[in-house]
C-alpha positions as CSV (number, residue, x, y, z in Angstrom):
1,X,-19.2,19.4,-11.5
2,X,-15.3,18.5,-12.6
3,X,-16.6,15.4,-14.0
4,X,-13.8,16.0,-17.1
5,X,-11.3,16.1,-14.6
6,X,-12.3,13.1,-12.7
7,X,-12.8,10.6,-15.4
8,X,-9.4,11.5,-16.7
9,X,-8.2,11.0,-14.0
10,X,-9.9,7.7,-13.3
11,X,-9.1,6.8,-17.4
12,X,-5.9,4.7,-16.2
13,X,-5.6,1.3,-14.5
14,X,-2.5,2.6,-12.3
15,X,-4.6,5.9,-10.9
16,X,-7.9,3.7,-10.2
17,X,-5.8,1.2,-8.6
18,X,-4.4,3.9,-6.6
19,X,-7.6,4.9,-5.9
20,X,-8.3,1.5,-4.8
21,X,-5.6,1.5,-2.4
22,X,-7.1,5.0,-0.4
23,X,-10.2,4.0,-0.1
24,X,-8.9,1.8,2.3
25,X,-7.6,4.4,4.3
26,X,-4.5,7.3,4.0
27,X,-1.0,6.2,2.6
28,X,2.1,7.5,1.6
29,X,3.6,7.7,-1.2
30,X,6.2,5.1,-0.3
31,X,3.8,2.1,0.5
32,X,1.1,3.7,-2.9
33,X,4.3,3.0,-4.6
34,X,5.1,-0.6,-3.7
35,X,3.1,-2.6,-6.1
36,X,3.8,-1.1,-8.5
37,X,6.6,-1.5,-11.3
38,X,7.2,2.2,-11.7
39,X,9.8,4.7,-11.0
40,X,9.1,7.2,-8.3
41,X,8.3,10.3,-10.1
42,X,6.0,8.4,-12.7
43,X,4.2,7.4,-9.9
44,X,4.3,11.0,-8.5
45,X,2.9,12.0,-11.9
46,X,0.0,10.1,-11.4
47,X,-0.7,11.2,-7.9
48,X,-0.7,15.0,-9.7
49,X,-3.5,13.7,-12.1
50,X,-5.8,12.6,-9.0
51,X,-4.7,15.4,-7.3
52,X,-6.0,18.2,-9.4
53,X,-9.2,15.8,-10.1
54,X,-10.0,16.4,-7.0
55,X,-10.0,12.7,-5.9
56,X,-7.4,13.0,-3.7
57,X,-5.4,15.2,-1.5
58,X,-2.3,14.9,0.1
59,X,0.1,16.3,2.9
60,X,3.3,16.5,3.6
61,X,4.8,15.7,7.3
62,X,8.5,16.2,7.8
63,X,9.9,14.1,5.1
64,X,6.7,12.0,4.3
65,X,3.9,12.7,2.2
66,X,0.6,11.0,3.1
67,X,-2.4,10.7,0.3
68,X,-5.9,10.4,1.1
69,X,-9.0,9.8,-0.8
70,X,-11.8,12.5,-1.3
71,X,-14.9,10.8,-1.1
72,X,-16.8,14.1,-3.1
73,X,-15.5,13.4,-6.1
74,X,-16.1,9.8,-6.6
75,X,-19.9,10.6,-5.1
76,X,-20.2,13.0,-8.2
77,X,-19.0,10.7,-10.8
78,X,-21.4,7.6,-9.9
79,X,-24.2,9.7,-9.6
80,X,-23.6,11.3,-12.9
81,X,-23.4,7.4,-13.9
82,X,-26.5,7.0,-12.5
83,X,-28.7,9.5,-14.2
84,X,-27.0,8.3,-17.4
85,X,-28.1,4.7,-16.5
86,X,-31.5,5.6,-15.8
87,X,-31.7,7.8,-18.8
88,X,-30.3,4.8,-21.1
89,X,-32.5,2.0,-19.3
90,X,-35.8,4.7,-19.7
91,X,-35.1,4.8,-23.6
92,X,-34.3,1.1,-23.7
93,X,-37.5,0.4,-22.5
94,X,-39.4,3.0,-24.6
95,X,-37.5,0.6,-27.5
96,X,-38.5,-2.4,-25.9
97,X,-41.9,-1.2,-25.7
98,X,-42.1,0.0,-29.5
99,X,-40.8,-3.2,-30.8
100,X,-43.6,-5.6,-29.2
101,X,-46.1,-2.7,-30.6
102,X,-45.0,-3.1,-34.0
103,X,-44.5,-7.0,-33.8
104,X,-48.1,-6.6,-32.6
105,X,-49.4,-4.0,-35.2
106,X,-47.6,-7.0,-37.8
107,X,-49.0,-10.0,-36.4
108,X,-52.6,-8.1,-36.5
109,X,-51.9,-7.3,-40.6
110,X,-50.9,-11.0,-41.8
111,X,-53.7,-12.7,-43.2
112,X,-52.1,-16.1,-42.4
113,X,-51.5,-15.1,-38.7
């Protein structure tokens, strides 16, 4: 798994949003840079940082560079999520579970109860 890679990649607003934009479908760099308030080549930085996360890919034709998503890497990243929500909701409810026993196990032991 790059999962290091990917959530770095994913760690700023700019590249998700960018990310946003392919799911839709392929774009160049030209209309990925558009809404945004960014030079060229800052933007061009960013598309590095999905690039070598794997999340993307692009390709150049004649003079214009097209970006598309890759699905693969995203699919990795929410089912690592996933396990780790799973995970966290299994011990929550082991938690869960322990408190009402010992609120149980207390309400057994006072006299006055």
């Amino acid at each position: 798994m790059h999962l290091d890679s990917t959530f770095h990649a994913l760690a700023d607003p700019t590249r998700r949003a960018v990310i946003a934009r392919l799911i839709q479908g392929p774009a160049s760099v030209s209309e990925l840079a558009a809404p945004f308030d960014m030079a060229l080549p800052s933007l061009m930085q960013h598309l590095k940082v999905l690039e070598r996360g794997g999340l993307i890919r692009s390709q150049k034709e004649g003079r214009v560079r097209t970006c598309r998503v890759e699905p693969a890497r995203l699919t990795e990243a929410q089912d690592w999520l996933a396990e780790q929500r799973a995970l966290w909701e299994r011990r929550l409810d082991r938690l869960d579970d322990y408190l009402k026993e010992m609120a149980a196990k207390e309400n057994s032991d006072d006299p006055t109860a």
